[in-house]
N, C-alpha and C positions, 0 to 999 in steps of 0.2 A: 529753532523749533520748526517744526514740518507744516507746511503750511496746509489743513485739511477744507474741501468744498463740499456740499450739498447738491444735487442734481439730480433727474433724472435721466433716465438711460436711454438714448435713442438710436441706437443701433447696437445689434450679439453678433453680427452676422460674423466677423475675423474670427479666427481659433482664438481664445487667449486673448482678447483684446473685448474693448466697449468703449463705445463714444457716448460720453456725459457733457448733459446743454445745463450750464449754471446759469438763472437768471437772478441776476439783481435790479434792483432800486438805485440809479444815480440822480444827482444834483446838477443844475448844469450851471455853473460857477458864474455865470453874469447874469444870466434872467431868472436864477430860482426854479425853474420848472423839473420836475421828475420827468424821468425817462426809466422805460425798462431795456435793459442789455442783455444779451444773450451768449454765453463765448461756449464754444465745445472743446472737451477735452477727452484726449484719445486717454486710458486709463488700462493699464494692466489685469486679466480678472485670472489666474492664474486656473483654476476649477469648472471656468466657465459656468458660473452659477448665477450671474446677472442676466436679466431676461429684460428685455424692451416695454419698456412703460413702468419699470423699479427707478423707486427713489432710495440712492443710494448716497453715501458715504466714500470720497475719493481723497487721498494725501498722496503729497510732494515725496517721491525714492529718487532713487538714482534710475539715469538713466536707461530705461528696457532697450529703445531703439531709437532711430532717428525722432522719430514725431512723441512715442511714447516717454513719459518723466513722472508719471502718477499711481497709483496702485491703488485696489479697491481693498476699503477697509470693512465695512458691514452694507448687509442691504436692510434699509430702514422700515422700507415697506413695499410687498410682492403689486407686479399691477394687476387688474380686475379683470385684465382679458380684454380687446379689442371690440367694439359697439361694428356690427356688421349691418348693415341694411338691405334688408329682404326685396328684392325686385317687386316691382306690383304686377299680377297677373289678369290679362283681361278677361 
């Protein structure tokens, strides 16, 4: 079975390609403490229809390229658009 992640999308800029940062929730096997992990994954978008700050939906294909092994399957939720801060004028 194809192994599918959750992520969002932080970087459209490649044709045909997006980088998705999956974070999890680990354990740390001798002292118990949570930690948060972050790993990116280069991910296929064939239509170019992922857009930066989309939480999307990514599974395990074959091979596109060197770095690439993943493929976008749905985008779960569009982002809201970028928070810009207005210079203050004197």
């Amino acid at each position: 079975m194809a192994k599918t992640l959750t992520g969002i999308v932080t970087s459209d800029v490649a044709n045909k390609t997006i980088t998705v940062t999956v974070t999890s929730r680990e354990t740390h096997p001798i002292y118990g403490k949570q930690y948060t992990v972050s790993r990116k994954y280069a991910a296929h978008d064939e239509n170019n229809d992922a857009k930066k700050g989309d939480k999307v939906t990514i599974s395990e294909a074959r091979p596109v390229s060197k770095r690439k092994a993943f493929k976008l399957v749905t985008i779960i939720e569009k982002s809201r658009g970028s928070i810009e801060l207005k210079e203050e004028t004197v």
